[in-house]
SELUM-511229 format. One record per residue (C-alpha): residue number from 1; residue in three letters; x, y, z. Coordinates in steps of 0.05 Angstrom, whole numbers, padded with zeros to 5 digits. Layout:
nr / rest / xx / yy / zz
NUM / ALA / X / Y / Z;
...
# end
This chain:
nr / rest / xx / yy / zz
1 / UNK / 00076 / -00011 / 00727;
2 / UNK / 00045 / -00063 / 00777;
3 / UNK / -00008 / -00004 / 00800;
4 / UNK / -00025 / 00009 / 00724;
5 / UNK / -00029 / -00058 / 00709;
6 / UNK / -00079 / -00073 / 00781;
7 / UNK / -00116 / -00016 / 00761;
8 / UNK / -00129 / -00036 / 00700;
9 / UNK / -00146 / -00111 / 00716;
10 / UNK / -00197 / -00091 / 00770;
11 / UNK / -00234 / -00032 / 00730;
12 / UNK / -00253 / -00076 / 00668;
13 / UNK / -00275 / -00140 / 00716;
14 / UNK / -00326 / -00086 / 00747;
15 / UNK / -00362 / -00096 / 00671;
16 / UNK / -00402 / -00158 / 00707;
17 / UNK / -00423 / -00105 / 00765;
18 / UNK / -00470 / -00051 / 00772;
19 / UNK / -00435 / 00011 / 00744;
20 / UNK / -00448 / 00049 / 00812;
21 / UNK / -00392 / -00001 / 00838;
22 / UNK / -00341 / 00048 / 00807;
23 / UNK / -00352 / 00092 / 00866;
24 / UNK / -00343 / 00051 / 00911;
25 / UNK / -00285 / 00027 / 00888;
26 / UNK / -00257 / 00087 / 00877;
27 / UNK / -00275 / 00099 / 00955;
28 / UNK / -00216 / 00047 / 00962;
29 / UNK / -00160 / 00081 / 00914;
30 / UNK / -00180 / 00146 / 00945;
31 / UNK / -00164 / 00119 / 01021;
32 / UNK / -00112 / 00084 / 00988;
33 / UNK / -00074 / 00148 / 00978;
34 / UNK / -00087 / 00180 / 01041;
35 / UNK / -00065 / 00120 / 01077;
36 / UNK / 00001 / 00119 / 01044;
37 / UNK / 00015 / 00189 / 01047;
38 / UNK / -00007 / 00186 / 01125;
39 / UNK / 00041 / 00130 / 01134;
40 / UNK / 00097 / 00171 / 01102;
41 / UNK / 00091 / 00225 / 01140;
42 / UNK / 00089 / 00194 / 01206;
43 / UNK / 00150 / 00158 / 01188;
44 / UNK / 00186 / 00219 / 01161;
45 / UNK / 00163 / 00246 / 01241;
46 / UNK / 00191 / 00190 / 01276;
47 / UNK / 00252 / 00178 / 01227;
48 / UNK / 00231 / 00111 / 01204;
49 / UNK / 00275 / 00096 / 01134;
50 / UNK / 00237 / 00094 / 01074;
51 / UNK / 00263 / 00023 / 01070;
52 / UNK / 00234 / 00000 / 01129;
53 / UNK / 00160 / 00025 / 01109;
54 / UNK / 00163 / -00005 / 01045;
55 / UNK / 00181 / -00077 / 01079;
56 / UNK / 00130 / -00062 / 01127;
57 / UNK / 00071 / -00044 / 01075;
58 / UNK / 00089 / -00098 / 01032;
59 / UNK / 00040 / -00152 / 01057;
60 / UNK / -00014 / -00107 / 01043;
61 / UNK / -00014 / -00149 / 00973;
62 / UNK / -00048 / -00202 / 01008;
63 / UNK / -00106 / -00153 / 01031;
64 / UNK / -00109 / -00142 / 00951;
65 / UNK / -00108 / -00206 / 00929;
66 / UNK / -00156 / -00237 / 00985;
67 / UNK / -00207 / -00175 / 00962;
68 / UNK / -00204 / -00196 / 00889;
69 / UNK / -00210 / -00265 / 00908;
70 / UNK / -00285 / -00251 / 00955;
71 / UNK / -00309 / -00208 / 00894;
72 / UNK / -00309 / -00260 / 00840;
73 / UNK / -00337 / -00306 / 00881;
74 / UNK / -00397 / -00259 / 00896;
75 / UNK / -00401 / -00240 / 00816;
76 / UNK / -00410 / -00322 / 00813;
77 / UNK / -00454 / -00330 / 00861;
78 / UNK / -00503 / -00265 / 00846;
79 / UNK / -00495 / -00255 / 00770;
80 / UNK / -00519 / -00189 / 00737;
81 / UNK / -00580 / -00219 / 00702;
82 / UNK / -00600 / -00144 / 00673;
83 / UNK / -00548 / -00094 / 00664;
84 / UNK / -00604 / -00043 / 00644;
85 / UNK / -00642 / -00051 / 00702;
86 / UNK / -00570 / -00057 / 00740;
87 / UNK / -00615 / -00114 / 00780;
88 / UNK / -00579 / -00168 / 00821;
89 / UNK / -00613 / -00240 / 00823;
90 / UNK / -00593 / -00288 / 00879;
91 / UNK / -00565 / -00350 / 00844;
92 / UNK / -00539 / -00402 / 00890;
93 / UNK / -00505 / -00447 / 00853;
94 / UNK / -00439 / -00426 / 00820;
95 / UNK / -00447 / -00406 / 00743;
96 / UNK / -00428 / -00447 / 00697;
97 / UNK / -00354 / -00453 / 00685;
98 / UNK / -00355 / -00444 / 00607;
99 / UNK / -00398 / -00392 / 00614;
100 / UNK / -00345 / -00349 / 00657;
101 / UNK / -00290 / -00369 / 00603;
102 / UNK / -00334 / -00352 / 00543;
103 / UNK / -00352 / -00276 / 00565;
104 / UNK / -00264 / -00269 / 00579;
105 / UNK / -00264 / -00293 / 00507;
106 / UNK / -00313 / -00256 / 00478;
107 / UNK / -00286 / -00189 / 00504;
108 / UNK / -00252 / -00138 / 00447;
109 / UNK / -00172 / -00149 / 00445;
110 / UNK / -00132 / -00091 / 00440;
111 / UNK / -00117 / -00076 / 00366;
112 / UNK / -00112 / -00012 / 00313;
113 / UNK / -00186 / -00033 / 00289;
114 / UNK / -00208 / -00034 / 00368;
115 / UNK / -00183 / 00031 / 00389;
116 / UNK / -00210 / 00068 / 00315;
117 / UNK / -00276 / 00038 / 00334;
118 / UNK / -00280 / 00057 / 00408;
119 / UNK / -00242 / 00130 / 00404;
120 / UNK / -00303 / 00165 / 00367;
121 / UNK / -00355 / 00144 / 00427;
122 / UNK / -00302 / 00146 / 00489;
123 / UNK / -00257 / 00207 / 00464;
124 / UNK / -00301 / 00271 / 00494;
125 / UNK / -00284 / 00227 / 00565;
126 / UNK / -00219 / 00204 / 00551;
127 / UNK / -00191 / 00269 / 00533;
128 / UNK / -00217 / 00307 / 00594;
129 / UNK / -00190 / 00249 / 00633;
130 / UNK / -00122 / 00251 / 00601;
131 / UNK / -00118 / 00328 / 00608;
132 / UNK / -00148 / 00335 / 00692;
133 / UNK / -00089 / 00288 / 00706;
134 / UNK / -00038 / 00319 / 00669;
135 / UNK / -00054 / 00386 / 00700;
136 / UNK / -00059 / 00365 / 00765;
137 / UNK / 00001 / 00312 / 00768;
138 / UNK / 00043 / 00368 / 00741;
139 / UNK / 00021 / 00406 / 00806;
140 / UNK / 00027 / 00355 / 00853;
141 / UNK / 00094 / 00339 / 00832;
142 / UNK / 00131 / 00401 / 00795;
143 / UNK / 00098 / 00462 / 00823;
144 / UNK / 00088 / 00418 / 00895;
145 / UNK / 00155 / 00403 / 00896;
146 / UNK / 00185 / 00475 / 00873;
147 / UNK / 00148 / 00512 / 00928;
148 / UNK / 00186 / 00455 / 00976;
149 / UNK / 00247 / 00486 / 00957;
150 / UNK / 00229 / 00554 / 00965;
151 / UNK / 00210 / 00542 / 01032;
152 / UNK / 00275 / 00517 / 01054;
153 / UNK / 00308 / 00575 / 01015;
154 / UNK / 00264 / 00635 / 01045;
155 / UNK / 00265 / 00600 / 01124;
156 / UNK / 00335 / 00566 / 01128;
157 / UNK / 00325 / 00573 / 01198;
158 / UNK / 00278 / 00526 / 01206;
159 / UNK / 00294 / 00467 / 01170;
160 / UNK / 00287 / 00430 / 01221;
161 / UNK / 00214 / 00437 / 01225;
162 / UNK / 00166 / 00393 / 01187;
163 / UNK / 00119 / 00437 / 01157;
164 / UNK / 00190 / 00469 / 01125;
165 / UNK / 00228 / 00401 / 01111;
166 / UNK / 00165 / 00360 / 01089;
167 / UNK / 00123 / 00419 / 01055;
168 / UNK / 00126 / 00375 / 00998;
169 / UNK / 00094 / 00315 / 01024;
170 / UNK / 00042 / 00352 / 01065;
171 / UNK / 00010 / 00378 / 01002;
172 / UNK / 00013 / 00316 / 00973;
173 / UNK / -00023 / 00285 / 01029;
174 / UNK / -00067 / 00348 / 01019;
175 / UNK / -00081 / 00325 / 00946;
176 / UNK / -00097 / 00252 / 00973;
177 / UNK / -00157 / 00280 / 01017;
178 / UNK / -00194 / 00315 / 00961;
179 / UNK / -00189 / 00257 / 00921;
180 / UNK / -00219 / 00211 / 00964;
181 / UNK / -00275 / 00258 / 00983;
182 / UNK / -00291 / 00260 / 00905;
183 / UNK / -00278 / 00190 / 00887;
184 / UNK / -00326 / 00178 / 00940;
185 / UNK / -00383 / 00221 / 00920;
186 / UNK / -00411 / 00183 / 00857;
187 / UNK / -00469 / 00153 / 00904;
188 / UNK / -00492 / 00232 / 00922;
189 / UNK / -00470 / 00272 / 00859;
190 / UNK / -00461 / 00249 / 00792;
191 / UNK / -00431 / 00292 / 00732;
192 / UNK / -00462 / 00282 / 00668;
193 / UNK / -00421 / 00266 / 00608;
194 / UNK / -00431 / 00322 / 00577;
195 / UNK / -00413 / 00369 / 00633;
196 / UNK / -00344 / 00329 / 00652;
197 / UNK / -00305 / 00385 / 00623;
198 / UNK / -00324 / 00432 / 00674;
199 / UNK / -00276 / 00398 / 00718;
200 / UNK / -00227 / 00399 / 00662;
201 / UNK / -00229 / 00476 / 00653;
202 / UNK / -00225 / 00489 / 00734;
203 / UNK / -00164 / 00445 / 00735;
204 / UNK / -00140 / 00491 / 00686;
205 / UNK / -00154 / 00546 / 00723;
206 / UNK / -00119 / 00513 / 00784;
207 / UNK / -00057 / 00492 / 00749;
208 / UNK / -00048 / 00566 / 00728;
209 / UNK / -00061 / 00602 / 00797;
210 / UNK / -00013 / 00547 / 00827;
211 / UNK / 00039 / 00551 / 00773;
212 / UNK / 00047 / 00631 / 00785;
213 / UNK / 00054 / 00617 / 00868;
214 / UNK / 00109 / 00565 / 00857;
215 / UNK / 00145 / 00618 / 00810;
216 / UNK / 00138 / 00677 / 00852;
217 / UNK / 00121 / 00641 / 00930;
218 / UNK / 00075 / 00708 / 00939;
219 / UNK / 00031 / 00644 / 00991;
220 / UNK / 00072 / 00606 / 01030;
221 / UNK / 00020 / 00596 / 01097;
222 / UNK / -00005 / 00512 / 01087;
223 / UNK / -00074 / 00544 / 01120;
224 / UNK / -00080 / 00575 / 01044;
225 / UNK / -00045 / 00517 / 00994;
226 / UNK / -00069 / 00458 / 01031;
227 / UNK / -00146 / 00477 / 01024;
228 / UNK / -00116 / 00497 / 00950;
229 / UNK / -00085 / 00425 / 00940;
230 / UNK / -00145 / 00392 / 00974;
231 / UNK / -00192 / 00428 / 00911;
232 / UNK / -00140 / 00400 / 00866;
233 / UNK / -00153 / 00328 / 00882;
234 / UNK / -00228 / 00345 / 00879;
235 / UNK / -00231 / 00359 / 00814;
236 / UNK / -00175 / 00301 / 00794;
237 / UNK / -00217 / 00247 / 00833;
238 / UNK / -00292 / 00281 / 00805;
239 / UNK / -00259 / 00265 / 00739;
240 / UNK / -00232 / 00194 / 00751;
241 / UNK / -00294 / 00177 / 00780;
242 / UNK / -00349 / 00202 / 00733;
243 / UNK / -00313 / 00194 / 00668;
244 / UNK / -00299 / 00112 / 00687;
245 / UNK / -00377 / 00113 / 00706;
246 / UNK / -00395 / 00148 / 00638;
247 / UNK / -00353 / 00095 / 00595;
248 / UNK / -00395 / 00036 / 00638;
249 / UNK / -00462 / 00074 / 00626;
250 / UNK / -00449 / 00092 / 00551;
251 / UNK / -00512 / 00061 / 00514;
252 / UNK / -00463 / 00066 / 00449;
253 / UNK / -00412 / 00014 / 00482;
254 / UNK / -00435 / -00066 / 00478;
255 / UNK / -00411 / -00101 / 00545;
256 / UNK / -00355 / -00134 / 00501;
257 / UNK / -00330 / -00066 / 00486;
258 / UNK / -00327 / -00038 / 00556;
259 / UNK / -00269 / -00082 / 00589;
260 / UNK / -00230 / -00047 / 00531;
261 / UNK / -00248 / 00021 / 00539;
262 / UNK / -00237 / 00031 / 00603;
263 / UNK / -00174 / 00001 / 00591;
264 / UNK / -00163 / 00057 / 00541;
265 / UNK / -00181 / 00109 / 00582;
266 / UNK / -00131 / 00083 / 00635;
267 / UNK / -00072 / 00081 / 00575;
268 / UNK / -00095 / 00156 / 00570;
269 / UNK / -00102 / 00166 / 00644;
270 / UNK / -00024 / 00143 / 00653;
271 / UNK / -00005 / 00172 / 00597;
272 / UNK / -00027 / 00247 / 00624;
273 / UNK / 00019 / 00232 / 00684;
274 / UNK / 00075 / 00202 / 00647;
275 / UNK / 00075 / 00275 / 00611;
276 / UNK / 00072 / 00309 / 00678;
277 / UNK / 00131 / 00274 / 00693;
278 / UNK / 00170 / 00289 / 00634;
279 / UNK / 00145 / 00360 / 00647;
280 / UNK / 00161 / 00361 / 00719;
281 / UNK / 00237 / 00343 / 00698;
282 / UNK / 00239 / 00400 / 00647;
283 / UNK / 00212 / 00452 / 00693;
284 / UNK / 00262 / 00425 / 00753;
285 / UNK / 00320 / 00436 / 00704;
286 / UNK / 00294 / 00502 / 00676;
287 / UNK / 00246 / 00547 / 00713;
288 / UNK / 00239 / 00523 / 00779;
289 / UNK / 00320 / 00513 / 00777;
290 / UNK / 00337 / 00557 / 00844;
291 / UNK / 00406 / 00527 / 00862;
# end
């Protein structure tokens, strides 16, 4: 809840900044990942309790909030005089406090009459959003976590071993590469709107293939599923990245608007993955039930 709610905060503040910005910022989220799923796997190799890293990557927050803090003071001091032009002019004294206030005010609230007016111009970006992280949570979590336990069932003599006992967790951390690569690649290759649901379709195309090894385990070698899991999070993190920059850059959407769709396409975004976990528990209790 607290990441959906940060993630949601930050992405409509970048309104006020160049829309390139996304992919940089998305540069963070995608280190973000591979950061914690480094940390977890070096504690799971030195048998550090989950407990322990959680206490110890707790101040972190402060990292968060001290960011946050350094970008609004740079959106005061250098305002976006042309958001066409995406030009920044130096402005050295602070802008005007009312000013700040009035454009939080005059931003679209959530409401029916909202979301009926901004689904017709988002929804080709929002649905290809929703669907890339449906497919590819339900990998990373169901078929990830099914071909876990099929590793400790076909080599119960090596449980011991971390590529057996933490299979699991290595392709997650797999995942986490890919998508920073991609979240980091709007400054050298941008998708146009229009052509975001080529990375829909190969996610498809992924969650299939990956489905049928987690069912039958024909590939078990990580030197095959973690290049696999690595496309996976390239084609999640293209998405994130160039569907977020297509909402900023829609000529249809008045800066009021955009705080709000993004937001929307993040209520789609976690909605995709709250499916994929629903899914994940039907498929753990059904086929992929081994036990």
């Amino acid at each position: 809840m607290s990441q959906s709610f940060g993630e949601a905060v930050f992405l409509g503040f970048l309104k006020g900044y160049p829309s390139g910005l996304i992919g940089d910022v998305s540069t963070g989220t995608g280190f973000a990942g591979i950061f914690a799923t480094g940390t977890l796997l070096t504690s799971k190799a030195i048998g550090l309790d989950d407990k322990w890293l959680f206490l110890i990557e707790m101040p972190t927050i402060l990292v968060y909030y001290f960011s946050f803090s350094y970008l609004n003071k740079q959106k005061k001091l250098y305002p976006l005089e042309s958001e066409d032009k995406e030009t920044l002019v130096q402005n050295k004294s602070t802008v005007d406090e009312e000013a700040d206030e009035a454009e939080v005010k005059n931003n679209q609230r959530l409401n029916v009459t909202t979301i009926k007016s901004l689904m017709p111009r988002t929804f080709h970006l929002i649905l290809n959003l929703f669907t890339v992280y449906f497919l590819e949570y339900s990998i990373i979590t169901s078929f990830a976590d099914a071909m876990g336990q099929q590793m400790m069932l076909l080599y119960p003599d090596k449980l011991d071993s971390l590529v057996v006992k933490e299979y699991f967790v290595i392709l997650n951390a797999s995942y986490q590469v890919g998508v920073f690569f991609s979240r980091s690649s709007l400054r050298f290759v941008r998708i146009p709107a229009n052509k975001v649901w080529l990375l829909t379709m190969l996610q498809l195309c992924n969650f299939t293939l990956i489905f049928l090894n987690a069912y039958y385990m024909t590939v078990t070698t990580l030197w095959v599923m973690c290049p696999l899991i690595v496309w996976v999070g390239l084609m999640g993190g293209g998405s994130y990245v160039n569907v977020l920059n297509g909402i900023l850059e829609l000529e249809t959407l008045d800066k009021t608007e955009k705080e709000m769709a993004l937001s929307l396409s993040l209520l789609f975004n976690d909605t995709g993955i709250l499916l994929a976990t629903i899914f994940s528990l039907i498929m753990s209790s059904t086929v992929f039930k081994f036990s």
